[in-house]
C-alpha positions as CSV (number, residue, x, y, z in Angstrom):
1,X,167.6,67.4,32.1
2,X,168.1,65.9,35.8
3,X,165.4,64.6,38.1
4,X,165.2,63.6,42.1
5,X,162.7,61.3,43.1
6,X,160.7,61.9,46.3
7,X,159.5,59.2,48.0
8,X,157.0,59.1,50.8
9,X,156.2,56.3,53.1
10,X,152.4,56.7,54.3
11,X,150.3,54.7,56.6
12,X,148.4,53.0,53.3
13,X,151.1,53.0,50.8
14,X,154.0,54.7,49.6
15,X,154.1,57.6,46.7
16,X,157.2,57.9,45.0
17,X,157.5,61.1,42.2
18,X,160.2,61.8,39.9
19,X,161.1,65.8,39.4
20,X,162.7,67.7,37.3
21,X,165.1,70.8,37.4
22,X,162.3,73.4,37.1
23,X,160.1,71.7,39.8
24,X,157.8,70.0,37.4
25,X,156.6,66.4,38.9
26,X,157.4,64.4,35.9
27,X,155.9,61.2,37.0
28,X,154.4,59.5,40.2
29,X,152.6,56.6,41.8
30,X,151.8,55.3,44.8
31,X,151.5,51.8,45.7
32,X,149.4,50.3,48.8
33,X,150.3,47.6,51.7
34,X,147.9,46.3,54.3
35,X,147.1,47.4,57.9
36,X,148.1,44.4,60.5
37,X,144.9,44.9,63.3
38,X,145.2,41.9,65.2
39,X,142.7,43.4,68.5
40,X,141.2,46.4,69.5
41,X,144.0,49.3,69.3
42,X,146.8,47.5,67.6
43,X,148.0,48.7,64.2
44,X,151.1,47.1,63.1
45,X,152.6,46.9,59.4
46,X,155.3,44.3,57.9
47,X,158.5,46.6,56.8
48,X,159.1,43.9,54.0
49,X,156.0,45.2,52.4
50,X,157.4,49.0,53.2
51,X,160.5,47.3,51.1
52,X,158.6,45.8,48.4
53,X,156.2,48.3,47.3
54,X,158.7,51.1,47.3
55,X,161.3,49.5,45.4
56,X,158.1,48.6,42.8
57,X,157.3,52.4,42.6
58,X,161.1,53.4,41.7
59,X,160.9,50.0,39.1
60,X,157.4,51.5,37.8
61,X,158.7,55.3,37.6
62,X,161.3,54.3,35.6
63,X,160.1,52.0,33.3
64,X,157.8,55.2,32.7
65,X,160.4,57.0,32.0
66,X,163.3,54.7,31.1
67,X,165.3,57.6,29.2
68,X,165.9,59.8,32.5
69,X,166.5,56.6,34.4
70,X,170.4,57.2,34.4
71,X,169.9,61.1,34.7
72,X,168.4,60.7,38.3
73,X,171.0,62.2,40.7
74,X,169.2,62.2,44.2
75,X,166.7,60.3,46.6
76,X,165.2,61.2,49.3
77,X,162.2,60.2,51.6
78,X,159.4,61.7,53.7
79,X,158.2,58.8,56.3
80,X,155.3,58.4,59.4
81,X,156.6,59.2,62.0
82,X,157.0,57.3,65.5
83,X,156.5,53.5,64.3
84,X,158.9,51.0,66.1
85,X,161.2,48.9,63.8
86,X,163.0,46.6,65.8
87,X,165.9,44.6,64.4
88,X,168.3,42.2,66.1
89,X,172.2,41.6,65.9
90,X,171.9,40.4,62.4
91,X,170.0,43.2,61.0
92,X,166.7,41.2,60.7
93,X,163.3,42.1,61.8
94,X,162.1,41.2,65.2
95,X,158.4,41.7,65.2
96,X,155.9,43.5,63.3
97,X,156.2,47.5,63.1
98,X,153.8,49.2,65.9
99,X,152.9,52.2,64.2
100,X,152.1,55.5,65.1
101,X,147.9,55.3,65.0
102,X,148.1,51.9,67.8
103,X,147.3,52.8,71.2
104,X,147.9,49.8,73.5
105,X,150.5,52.1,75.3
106,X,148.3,53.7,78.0
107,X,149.8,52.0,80.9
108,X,153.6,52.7,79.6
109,X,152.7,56.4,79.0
110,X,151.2,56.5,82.8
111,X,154.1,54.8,84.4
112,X,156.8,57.4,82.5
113,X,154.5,60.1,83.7
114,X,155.0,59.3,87.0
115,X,158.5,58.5,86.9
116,X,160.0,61.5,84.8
117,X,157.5,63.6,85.5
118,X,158.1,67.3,83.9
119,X,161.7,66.1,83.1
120,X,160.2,64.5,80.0
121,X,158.7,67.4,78.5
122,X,161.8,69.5,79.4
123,X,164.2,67.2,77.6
124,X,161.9,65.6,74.4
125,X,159.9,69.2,74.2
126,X,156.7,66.6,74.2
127,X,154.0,64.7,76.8
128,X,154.3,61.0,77.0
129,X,151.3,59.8,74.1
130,X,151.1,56.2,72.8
131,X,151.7,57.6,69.6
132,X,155.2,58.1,70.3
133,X,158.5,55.6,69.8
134,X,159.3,55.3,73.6
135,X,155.8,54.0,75.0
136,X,156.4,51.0,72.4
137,X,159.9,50.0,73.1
138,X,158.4,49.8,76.8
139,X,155.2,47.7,75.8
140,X,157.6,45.2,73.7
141,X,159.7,45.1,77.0
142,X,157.0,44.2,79.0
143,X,155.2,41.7,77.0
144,X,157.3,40.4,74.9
145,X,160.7,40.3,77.0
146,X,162.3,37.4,74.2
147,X,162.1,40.3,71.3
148,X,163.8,42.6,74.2
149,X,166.9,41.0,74.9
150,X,167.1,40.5,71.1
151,X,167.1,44.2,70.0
152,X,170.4,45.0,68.5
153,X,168.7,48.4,67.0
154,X,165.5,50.2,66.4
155,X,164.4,52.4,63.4
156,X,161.7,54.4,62.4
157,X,159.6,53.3,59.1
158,X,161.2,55.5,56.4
159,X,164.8,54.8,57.6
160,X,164.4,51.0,57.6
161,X,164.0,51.3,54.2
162,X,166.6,53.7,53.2
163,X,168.4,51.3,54.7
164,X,167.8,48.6,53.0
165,X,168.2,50.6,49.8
166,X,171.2,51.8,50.8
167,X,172.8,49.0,53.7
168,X,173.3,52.7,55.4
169,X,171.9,53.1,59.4
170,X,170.9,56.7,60.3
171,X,168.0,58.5,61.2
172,X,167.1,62.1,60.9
173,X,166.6,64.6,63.6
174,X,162.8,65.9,62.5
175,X,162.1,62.0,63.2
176,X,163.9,61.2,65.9
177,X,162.2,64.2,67.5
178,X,159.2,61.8,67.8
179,X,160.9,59.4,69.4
180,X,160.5,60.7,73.1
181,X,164.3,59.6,73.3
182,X,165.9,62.5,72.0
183,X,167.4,65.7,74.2
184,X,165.7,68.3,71.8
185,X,168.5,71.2,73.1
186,X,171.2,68.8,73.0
187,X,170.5,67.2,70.0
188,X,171.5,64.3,71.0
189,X,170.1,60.8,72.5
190,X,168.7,61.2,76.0
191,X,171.0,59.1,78.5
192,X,168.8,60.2,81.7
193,X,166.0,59.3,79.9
194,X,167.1,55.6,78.5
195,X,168.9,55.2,82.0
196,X,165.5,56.0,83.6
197,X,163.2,53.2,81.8
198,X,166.5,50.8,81.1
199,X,166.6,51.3,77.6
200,X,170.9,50.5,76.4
201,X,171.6,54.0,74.2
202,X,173.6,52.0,72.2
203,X,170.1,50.6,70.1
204,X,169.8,54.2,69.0
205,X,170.9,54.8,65.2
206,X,173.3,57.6,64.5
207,X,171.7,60.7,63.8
208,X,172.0,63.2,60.7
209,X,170.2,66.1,59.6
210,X,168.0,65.5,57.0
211,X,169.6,66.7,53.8
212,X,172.5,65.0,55.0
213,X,173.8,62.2,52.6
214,X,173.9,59.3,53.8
215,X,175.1,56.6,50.8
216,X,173.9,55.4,47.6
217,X,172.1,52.0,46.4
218,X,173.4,49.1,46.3
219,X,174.1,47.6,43.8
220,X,171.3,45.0,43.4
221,X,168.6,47.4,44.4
222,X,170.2,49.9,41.1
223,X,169.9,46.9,38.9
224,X,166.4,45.9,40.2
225,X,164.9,49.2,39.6
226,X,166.5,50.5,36.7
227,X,168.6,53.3,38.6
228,X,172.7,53.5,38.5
229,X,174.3,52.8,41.5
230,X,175.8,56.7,41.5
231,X,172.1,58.0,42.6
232,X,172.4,60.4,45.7
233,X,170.3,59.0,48.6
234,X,169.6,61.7,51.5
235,X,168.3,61.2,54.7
236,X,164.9,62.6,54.4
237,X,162.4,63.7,57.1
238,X,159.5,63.1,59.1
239,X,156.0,63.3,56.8
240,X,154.9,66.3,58.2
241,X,158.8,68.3,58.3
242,X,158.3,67.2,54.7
243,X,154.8,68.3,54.3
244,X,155.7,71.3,55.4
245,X,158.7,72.1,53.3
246,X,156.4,71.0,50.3
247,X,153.6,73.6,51.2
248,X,156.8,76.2,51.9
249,X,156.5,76.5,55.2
250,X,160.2,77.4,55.8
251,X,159.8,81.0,57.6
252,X,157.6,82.3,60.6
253,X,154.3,83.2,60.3
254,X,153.8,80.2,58.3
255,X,150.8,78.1,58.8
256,X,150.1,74.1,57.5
257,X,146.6,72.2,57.3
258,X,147.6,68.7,56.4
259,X,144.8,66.6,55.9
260,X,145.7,62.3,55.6
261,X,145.3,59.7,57.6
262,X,146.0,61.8,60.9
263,X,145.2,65.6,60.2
264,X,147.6,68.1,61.1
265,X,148.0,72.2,62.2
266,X,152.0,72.8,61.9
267,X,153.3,76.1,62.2
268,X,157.0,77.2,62.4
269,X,159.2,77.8,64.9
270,X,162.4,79.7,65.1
271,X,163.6,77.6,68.3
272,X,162.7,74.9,70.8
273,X,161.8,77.3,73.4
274,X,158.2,78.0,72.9
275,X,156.0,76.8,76.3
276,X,152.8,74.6,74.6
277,X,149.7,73.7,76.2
278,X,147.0,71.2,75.3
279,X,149.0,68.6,74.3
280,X,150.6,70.1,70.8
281,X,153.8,69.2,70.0
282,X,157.1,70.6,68.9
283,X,159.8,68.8,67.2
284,X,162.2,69.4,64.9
285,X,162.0,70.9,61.1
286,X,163.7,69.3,58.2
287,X,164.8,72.4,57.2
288,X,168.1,73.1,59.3
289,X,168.2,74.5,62.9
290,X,164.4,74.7,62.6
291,X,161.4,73.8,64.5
292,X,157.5,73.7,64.4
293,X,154.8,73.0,66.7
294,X,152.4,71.4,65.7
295,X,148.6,69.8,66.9
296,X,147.1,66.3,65.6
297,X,143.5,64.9,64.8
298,X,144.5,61.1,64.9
299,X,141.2,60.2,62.3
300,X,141.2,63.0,60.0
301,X,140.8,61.6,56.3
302,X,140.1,58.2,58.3
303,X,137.0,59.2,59.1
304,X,135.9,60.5,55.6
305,X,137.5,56.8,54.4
306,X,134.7,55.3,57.3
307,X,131.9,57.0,56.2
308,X,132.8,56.5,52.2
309,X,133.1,52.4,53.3
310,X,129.5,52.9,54.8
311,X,127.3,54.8,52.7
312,X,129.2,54.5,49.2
313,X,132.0,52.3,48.9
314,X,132.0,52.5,45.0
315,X,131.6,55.9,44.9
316,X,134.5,58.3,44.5
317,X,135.5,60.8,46.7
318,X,134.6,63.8,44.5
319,X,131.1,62.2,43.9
320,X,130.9,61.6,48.0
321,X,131.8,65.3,48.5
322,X,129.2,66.2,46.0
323,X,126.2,66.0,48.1
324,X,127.9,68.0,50.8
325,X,128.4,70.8,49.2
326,X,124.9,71.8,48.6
327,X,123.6,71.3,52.4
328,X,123.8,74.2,54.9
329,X,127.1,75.1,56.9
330,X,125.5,72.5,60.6
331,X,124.4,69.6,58.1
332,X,120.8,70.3,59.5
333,X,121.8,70.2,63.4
334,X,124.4,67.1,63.1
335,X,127.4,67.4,64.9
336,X,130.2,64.6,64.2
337,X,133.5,63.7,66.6
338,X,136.5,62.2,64.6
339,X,137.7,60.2,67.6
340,X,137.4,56.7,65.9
341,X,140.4,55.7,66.8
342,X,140.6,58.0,70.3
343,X,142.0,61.6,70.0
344,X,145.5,63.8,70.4
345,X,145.0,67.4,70.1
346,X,144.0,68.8,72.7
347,X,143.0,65.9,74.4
348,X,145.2,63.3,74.8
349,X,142.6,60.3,75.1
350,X,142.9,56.5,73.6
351,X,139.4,55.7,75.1
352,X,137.6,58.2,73.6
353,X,135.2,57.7,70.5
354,X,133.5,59.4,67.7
355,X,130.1,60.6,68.1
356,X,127.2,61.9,65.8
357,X,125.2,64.3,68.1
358,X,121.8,65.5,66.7
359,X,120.7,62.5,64.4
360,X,117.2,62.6,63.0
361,X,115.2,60.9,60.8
362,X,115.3,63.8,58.2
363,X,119.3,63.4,57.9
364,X,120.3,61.8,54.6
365,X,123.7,60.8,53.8
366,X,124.9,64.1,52.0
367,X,123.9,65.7,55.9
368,X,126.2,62.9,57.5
369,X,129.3,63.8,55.4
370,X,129.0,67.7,56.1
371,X,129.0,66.8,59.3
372,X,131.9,64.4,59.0
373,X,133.6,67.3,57.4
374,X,132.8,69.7,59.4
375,X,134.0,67.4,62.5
376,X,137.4,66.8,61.0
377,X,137.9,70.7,60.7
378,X,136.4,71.4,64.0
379,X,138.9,69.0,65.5
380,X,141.7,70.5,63.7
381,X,140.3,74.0,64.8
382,X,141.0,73.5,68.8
383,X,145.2,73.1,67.4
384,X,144.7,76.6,66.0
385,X,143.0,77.8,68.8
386,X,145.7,76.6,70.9
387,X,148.0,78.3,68.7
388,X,146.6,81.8,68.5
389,X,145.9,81.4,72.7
390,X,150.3,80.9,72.5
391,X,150.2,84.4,71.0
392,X,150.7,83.0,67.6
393,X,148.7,85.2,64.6
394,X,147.9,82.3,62.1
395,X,145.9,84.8,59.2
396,X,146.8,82.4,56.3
397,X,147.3,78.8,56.1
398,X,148.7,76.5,53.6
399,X,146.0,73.3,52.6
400,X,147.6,70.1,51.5
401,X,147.0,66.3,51.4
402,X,143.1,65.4,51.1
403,X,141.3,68.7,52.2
404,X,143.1,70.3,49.4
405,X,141.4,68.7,46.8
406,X,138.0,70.0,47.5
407,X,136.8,73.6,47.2
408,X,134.0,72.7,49.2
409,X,136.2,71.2,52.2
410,X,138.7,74.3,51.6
411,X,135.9,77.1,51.7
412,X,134.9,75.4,55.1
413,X,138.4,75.4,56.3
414,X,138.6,79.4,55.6
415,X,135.3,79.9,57.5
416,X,135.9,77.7,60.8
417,X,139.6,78.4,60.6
418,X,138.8,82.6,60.5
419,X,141.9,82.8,57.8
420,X,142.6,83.1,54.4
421,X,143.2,78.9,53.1
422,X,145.6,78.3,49.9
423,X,145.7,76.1,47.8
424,X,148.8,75.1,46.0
425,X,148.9,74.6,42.1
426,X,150.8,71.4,42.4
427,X,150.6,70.1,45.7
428,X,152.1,66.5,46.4
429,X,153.0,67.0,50.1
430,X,155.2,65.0,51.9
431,X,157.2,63.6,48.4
432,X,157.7,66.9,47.1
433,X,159.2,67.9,50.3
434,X,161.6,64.9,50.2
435,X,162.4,65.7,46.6
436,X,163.1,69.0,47.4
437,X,165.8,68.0,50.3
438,X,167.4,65.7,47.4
439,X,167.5,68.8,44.7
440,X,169.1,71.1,47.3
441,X,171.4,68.2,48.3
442,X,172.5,68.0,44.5
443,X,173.3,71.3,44.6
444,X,170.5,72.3,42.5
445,X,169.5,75.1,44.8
446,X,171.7,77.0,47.5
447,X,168.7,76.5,50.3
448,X,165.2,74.5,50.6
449,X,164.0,78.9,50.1
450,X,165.3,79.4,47.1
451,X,164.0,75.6,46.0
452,X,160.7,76.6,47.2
453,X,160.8,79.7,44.6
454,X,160.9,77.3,41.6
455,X,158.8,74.6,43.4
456,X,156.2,75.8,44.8
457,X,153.3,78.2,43.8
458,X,149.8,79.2,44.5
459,X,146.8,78.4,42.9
460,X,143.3,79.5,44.7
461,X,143.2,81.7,48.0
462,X,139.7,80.8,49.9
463,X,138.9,84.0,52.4
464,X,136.5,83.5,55.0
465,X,132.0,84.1,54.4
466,X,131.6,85.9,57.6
467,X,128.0,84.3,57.3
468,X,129.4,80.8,57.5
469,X,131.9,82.4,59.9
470,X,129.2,83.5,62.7
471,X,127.4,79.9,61.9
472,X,130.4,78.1,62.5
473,X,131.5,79.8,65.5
474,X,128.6,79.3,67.6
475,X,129.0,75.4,66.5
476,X,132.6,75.0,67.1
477,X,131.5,76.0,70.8
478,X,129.2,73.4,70.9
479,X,131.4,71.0,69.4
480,X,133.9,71.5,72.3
481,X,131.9,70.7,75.0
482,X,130.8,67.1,73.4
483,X,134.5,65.7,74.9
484,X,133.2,66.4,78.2
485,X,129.7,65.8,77.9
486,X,130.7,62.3,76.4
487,X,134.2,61.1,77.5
488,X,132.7,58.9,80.7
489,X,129.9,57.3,78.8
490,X,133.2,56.2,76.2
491,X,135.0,55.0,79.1
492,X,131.9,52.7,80.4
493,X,132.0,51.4,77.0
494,X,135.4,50.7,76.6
495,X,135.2,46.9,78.3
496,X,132.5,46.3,75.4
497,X,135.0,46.4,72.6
């Protein structure tokens, strides 16, 4: 038997999983490095602990399974998107990484605003949002011009690592999407756009599509894991390109809830050409010569982590989501915003915070996480309404990541989403995704479709209560005009942080 291992760099740790021919996930684990939150708004990570605990999850997966440790023939990776590696002429690390949730970037996404204009969306497909790669390379410039005139090269989170597995520079085009550098119908790096905010082109890594391979290990990382040095390492892709080729979402009419960290509506796309509005995105697919738009909730599963670290921090999550399911679709008249961290989809805000509307002495704690729920799937709600107002029919919609592992959560999804919600009978998201780029890069399969056939299957289909549906409609209304109602009073609040 052979095996690829999948390996996916998250926000709180990475998850590595070893699969065989068949599809079957053979073995997996996922190890965890710390958050770097210095003030208000900044989220940074060390990439040596990105290193460390990844090369400890290969080590662990095959001392698990020492006997298929020589029959591994591929690697490949799933990473978050947009965070800034920056590396000087030596190859070293600059700085911390200033990852994709840190919003200190307002002023930088403002001044390229004004200076591109529309140009910007025309070339990168996108808006200027602190999330992205560009806004940070011009914060660094700004305040910190020493690391500036050192940068030799900067990476993405998932591709500093493959490179170090590997000594191998590249970076994929489903990432480099994110970057707000990249000419999306070109396919190339943007010169009017590095010309324009004085960024040299030449710190821009070669770029490959993702099931391109680009090396193998080196030797001392084979020997320290317990691999060979013959293993197959691919490029990989963005989390959610990988998310989505995990869930199958390889044709049109295909339709992803991904529910971590961030939360995230992805649907396909057969070009770039599609015109967006409220501030979704569109980047490129993993799969090749493929697209997807796609609308964010920045604290998804970050908020259900808050409220857990609040009310039961030694509870589990199946125990927390308990309670929930027995109170009433409205958690007794409580509304909740996700916006702990600020908001993307469809409003691009990094002042902006969460909000419980409608508390009362009679709410409890099981009435506070409905409504956190509930908030979390309203949020990701306005992406899809965005989506069908684009002319897009979204009837069924692929559930992975957190919100898939809850028939409570994935019955609420059906019934505020208005579509049929599935759930997958083995679903590892972004990792299976990578794994699957490895297996067709084998040679295993002839496409990531055909891969997906074996892979991937169904488990439970939740359809919509059109009782909870009519409930849930009048309160989605109400949820959207809290923004509005609330996003001054948030903004006379900010200088209190």
């Amino acid at each position: 038997m052979k095996y690829v291992m999948g390996i996916d760099l998250g926000t709180s740790g990475v998850k590595a999983i070893l699969v065989d021919e068949s599809g079957r996930v053979c073995c997996e684990t996922t190890k965890s490095y710390r958050l770097i939150q210095s003030k208000p708004g900044y989220c940074e990570q060390n990439p040596e602990d990105w290193v460390e605990q990844t090369m400890a999850a290969m080590t662990e997966l095959m001392e698990r399974k020492p006997v298929q440790s020589r029959q591994v023939e591929g690697i490949s990776f799933s990473g978050q998107m947009h965070g800034l590696v920056l590396l000087d002429e030596s190859l070293q690390v600059l700085r911390p990484a200033i990852l994709w949730n840190d919003t200190r970037t307002t002023p930088q996404c403002v001044r390229m605003t004004e200076k591109l204009g529309g140009r910007l969306q025309a070339i990168t497909k996108n808006q200027a949002l602190e999330g992205f790669t560009l806004p940070k390379l011009l914060w660094v410039k700004e305040h910190e011009p020493e690391i500036d005139q050192r940068i030799h090269l900067f990476l993405l989170p998932k591709d500093y690592v493959r490179y170090r597995l590997t000594g191998a520079i590249h970076m994929d085009y489903s990432d480099a999407a994110g970057t707000l550098l990249l000419d999306m119908g070109e396919q190339t790096w943007s010169e009017e756009i590095c010309q324009t905010f004085d960024i040299p082109i030449r710190i821009c890594p070669p770029l490959v599509s993702s099931e391109a391979e680009v090396g193998t290990l080196l030797p001392q990382i084979a020997k320290e894991t317990g691999m060979t040095e013959e293993v197959k390492v691919f490029a990989g892709g963005a989390d959610n390109a990988c998310g989505a080729i995990g869930a199958g979402i390889l044709s049109s009419g295909h339709t992803l809830c991904s529910i971590g960290t961030s939360g995230v509506i992805l649907s396909y796309e057969e070009n770039h050409n599609r015109e967006l509005n409220g501030n979704l995105h569109l980047f490129h697919h993993a799969k090749k010569d493929a697209f997807y738009t796609m609308g964010v909730t920045l604290s998804a599963g970050y908020s259900l982590d808050w409220i857990k670290s609040l009310f039961a921090p030694n509870d589990s999550f199946k125990d927390l989501l308990a309670g929930a399911k027995d109170i009433a679709p409205g958690a007794n008249g409580l509304l909740f915003t996700p916006y702990l961290v600020g908001e993307r989809t469809p409003h691009a805000d990094s002042v902006i915070r969460g909000s419980f509307i409608g508390l009362d002495s009679r709410h409890e704690k099981a009435h506070m996480v409905r409504a956190v729920l509930e908030g979390i799937t309203f949020s990701l709600n306005e992406s899809i309404a965005l989506f069908r107002q684009a002319g897009k029919r979204i009837d069924a919609i692929v559930s992975i990541g957190g919100g898939a592992r809850s028939h409570t959560w994935l019955q609420m999804q059906a019934d505020i989403f208005q579509a049929e919600v599935i759930q997958l009978e083995n679903e590892q998201g972004p990792a299976l995704g990578a794994a699957m780029l490895a297996a067709v890069g084998c040679g295993w399969y002839e496409s990531l479709e055909a891969c997906a056939d074996q892979f991937i299957h169904q488990a439970v289909v939740f359809t919509p209560n059109q009782q909870h549906v009519d409930v849930y409609d009048h309160l989605f209304r109400l949820y959207q005009s809290i923004y509005t109602n609330t996003r001054d009073i948030h903004a006379g609040l900010a200088q209190y942080r």
